[in-house]
N, C-alpha and C positions, 0 to 999 in steps of 0.2 A: 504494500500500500504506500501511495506516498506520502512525505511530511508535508504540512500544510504548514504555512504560516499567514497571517493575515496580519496587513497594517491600514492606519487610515492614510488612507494612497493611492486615488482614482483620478481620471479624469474630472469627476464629480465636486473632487474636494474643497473644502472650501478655504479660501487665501486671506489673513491679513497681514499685511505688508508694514503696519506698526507703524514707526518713526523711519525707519529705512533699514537700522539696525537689523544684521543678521540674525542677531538674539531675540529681536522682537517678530520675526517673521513668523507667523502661526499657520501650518497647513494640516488641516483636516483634524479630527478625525471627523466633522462635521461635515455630507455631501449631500449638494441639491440631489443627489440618485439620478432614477431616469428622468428629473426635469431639469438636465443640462439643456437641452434647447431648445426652454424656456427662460429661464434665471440665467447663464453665464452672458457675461458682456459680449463676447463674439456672436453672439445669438439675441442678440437684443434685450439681453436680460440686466438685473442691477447687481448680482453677486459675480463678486471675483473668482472665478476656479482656479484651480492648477491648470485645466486645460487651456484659459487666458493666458496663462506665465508660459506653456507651450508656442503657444501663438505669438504672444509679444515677443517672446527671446528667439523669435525666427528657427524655431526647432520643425514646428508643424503649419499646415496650413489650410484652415479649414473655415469654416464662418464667416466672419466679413474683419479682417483684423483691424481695418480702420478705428474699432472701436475701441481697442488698447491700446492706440499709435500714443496716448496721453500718458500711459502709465510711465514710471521713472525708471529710466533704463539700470540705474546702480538696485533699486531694488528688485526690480525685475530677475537681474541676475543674480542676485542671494535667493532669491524664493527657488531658483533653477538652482545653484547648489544646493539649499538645503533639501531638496526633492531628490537629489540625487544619493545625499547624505544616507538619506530614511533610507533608500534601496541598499546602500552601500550597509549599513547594520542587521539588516533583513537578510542579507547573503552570509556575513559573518555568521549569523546566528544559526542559520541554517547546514552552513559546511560542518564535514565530520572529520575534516584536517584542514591546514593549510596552504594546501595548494591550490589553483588559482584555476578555476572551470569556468567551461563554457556559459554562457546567460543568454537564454532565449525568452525573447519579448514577443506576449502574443496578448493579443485582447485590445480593448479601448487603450488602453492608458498607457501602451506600448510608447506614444507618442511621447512619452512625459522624459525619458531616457535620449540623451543626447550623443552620449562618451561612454567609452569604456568603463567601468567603475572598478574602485579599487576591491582587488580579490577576483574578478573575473579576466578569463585570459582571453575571449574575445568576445563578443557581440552580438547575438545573430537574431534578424525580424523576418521571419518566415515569410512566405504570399497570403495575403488576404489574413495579415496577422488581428487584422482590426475585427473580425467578426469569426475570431477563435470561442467565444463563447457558444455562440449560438452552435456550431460546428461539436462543440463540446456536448451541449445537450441533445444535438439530435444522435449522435451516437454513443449516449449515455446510456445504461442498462436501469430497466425498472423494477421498483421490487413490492415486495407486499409482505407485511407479517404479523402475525398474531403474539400474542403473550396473553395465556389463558391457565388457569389449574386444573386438572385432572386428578380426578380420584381411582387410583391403578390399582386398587381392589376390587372395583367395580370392575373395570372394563380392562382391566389390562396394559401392561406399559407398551405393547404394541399397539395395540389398538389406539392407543391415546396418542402417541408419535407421528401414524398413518394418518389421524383426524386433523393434526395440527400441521403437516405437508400438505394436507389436503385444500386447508383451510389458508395457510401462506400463498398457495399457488393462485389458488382462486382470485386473492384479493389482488397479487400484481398482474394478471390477467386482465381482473376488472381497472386494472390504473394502466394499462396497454400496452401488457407486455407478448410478445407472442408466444403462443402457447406451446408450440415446438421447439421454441430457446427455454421456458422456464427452469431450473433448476434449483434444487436448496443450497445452501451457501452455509448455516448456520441454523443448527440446531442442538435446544440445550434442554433438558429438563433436571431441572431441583429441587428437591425432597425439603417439603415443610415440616419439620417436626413438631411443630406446635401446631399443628392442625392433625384431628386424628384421620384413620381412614386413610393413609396411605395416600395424601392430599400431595401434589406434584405441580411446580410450577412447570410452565413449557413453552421455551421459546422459539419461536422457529423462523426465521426468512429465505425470502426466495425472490428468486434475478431471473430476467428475461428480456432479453433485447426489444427496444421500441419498435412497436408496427408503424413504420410508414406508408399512409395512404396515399398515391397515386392520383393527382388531381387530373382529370381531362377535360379539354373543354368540347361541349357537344358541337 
């Protein structure tokens, strides 16, 4: 599985620029989300993004940049180091030695990376890096899972496992997964000893590739 880490660090986020002060620069972790364009100033909006400090520092180019042509180029360019900074701790934090890996920028906010950063030993912005996400999700895997108690004096600790594979499957089915990829993934049951009767907690999930439907037009 891989390690996640998450920072406040998007296109989205939200910029104050302070007195000019590098120290005063504050970005995120507060984002307009998806009403970038509406709210950021390249889009006619009144909040400052990261994705404005993209635009202003002539990194990307997207919106109408006229509309940051006023922001102050000394701070402009600390809001663009210190965005680079966040990343630049976010790879430390993440490496499992010291040597210096590859860094691939994919998603919106790819634009936000200008330079090499320190700890990465080169750079790389795929094709169609910008709509990595979507790409992400449609060939994401779907799942479904129950967490229920069985009493396996009654019915038995097979029977109760078969019930709740049964019942996993079912539900990422019904959340659209195809029912010829479904498979279990994780399944657990755990013995309550304070409940009599041979009472059993059971958890169970299960994965199935998304059905894509096929639009035509008549």
């Amino acid at each position: 599985m891989p390690d996640i880490l998450s920072i406040g660090l998007g296109g989205g986020s939200r910029v104050s620029l302070g007195n000019g002060q590098s120290d005063k620069i504050e970005i995120g972790p507060e984002s307009v989300g998806f009403r970038l364009r509406e709210e950021a100033l390249i889009f006619g909006g009144n909040v400052l993004t990261a994705s404005d400090i993209a635009v202003a520092s002539g990194q990307a180019s997207f919106g109408e940049p006229e509309r940051v042509a006023h922001l102050d180029r000394g701070q402009v360019a600390g809001a663009v180091r210190q965005m680079h900074a966040m990343i630049e701790e976010g790879i430390d934090r993440m490496k499992t030695n010291a040597t210096d890996i590859p860094l691939i920028l994919v998603g919106g906010g790819a634009v936000l990376i200008s330079e090499t950063l320190a700890g990465t030993s080169e750079t790389v912005t795929p094709e169609a890096a910008g709509v990595a996400n979507a790409v992400g999700a449609a060939i994401g895997q779907v799942s479904g899972s129950i967490d229920r108690i069985y009493n396996f004096q009654e019915i038995g600790r097979e029977a109760a496992l078969e019930d709740a594979r049964a019942l996993a499957t079912a539900r990422a089915i019904e959340a659209g997964a195809d029912p010829q990829t479904v498979s279990i993934v994780d399944l657990d049951d755990l013995p309550l000893a304070y409940l009599p009767g041979g009472a059993t907690r059971v958890v169970c999930r299960a994965v199935g590739d998304l059905v894509l439907k096929e639009k035509r037009l008549a």
